[in-house]
Steps between C-alpha positions, in 0.01 A plus 500: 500500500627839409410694838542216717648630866854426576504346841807437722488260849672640727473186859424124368366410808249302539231790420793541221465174365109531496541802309690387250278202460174746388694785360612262222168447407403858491377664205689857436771397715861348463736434780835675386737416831546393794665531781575317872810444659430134504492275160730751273529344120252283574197553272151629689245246349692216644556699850150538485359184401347633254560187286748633208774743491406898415790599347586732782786436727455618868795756548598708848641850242176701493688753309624204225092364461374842489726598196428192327129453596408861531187415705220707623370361778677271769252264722732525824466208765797497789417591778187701759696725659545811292804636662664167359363530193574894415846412346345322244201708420734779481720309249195445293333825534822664344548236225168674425261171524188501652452288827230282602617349847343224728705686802228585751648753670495666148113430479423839686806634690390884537396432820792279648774616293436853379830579441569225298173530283564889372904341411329254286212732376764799432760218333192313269419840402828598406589278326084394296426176641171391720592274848237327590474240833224273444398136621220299659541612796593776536443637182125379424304301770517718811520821329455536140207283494321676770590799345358428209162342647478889668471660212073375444439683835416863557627469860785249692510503888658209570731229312593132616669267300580119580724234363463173625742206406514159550865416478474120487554470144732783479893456442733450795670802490147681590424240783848633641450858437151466699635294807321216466664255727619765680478548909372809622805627594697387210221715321532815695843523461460417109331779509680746658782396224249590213520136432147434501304816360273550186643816329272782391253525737577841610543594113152388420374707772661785391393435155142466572489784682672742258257376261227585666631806624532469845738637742641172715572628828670130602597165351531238741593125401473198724616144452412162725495183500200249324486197733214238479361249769563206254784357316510643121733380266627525195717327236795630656424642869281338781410695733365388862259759736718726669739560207487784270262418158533852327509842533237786570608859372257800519582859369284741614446893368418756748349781368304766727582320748312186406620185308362548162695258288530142635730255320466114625763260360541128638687181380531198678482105442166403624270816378276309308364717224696773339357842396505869431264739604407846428272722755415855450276698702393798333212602197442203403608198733733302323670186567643222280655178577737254286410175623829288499751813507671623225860293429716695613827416243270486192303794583913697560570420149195598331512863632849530452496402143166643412662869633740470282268679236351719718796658636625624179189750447527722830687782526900409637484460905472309807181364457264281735188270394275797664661711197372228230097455621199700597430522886179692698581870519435619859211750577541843626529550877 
């Protein structure tokens, strides 16, 4: 195709790898480079399982794939924390690519990170590129999607979102990264290391509420332990009563002094059913519910590949997903 969009991969992680695996099949697109410090000469459809080679060989010179692939957008997938990942952003911002990251941190960081947010906005519009930070979550279910829901009512007072997970038949690593199998204490002080956290809470807050267009006076965050009465199990992890199944996280956005925007997330072995929910109170009601959950690795590929289009018709900028969708406009005090 004559206008297809020249894509490099910057992180073949496992998000990476699931990337490259739907990106290939993309219409309009064509992945151009990659790069990872692991795998170097190695070609990406066989790092990726993809099933046959691409024809692109996953290098660590960003400067030596840019000049040959001259891309337009990179899909970035490293790391959460956006301090870590600013280095590399920077790179790309100034090799004059656009960025669509998976970082979370990056999802909505003017309220955390301020500082860091105008260097990126200031550097992206420097030098014409678009950053964007988009995801699952963040990125769409506990912020963009209620977002988006506001924007058929004349009036929001009050937001709660919930994700609910059943981690049984999830991988390993995430029965870790929840505890499961975990003692109380071992948990506590798992989290006090940041071991055990789901990041972007705080950013979807902030996100919802700059959408809407209210002042947060307060974002507090608070993580504990799931434990169940029963034995759960799962292919990997059994756990007896009195051991930690999960993890319970709840951000909450204070804004007049009252908790306005409620964000629920859970995992743990044992849940039973999985789901997402949507509550709004306001004019109307609203409130919507994805019975079985949303996956959480398919549904992280699909909006970073299908932003890849997107992101090349807004104006240059840090941008958010409150910047891409229609929200409710608040009323006048």
């Amino acid at each position: 195709m004559k206008n297809e969009i020249r894509v490099l991969q910057f992180g073949i992680g496992v998000i990476g790898r699931g990337v490259t695996k739907v990106l290939a099949k993309k219409e309009g697109m064509k992945i151009v480079g990659a790069i990872d410090v692991a795998h170097v000469g190695k070609d990406l459809g066989e790092v990726a399982g993809f099933g046959r080679k691409l024809g692109v060989k996953i290098s660590n010179d960003l400067n030596k794939v840019v000049k040959q692939g001259k891309p337009q957008v990179a899909i970035h997938t490293t790391s959460s924390s956006l301090k870590k990942v600013f280095p590399e952003l920077e790179r790309l911002i100034k090799s004059k690519v656009n960025v669509v990251s998976s970082c979370e941190e990056l999802s909505y960081p003017h309220q955390k990170t301020p500082e860091l947010a105008a260097r990126l906005d200031g550097l992206a519009k420097k030098y014409g590129v678009t950053v964007l930070g988009t995801g699952v979550n963040p990125g769409f279910l506990m912020d963009a999607w209620p977002l988006f829901m506001s924007g058929v009512c004349t009036d929001v007072k009050e937001v709660t979102v919930s994700r609910v997970q059943d981690a049984s038949a999830r991988r390993i690593p995430f029965q870790e990264k929840i505890g499961a199998g975990r003692t109380k204490g071992e948990f506590q002080k798992l989290v006090k290391e940041g071991k055990i956290r789901h990041v972007g809470l705080p950013e979807s807050v902030a996100m919802i509420a700059a959408g809407l267009g209210w002042k947060v006076d307060k974002i507090i965050e608070a993580i504990g332990p799931i434990l169940y009465p029963k034995t759960v199990k799962s292919d990997y992890i059994t756990v007896p009563p009195g051991l930690v199944a999960g993890v319970k996280q709840v951000g909450r956005g204070y804004v007049g002094g009252k908790a306005r925007i409620i964000l629920n997330f859970e995992a743990s072995i044992g849940a039973g059913e999985s789901y997402d929910s949507v509550s709004i109170k306001g004019t109307p009601n609203m409130e919507v519910v994805v019975k079985g959950g949303t996956h959480g690795d398919i549904a992280t590929v699909a909006m970073l590949t299908n932003a890849v289009p997107r992101i090349l018709e807004v104006p240059p900028g840090l941008k958010t997903m409150k910047d891409l969708i229609i929200s409710s406009v608040p009323n006048k005090s």
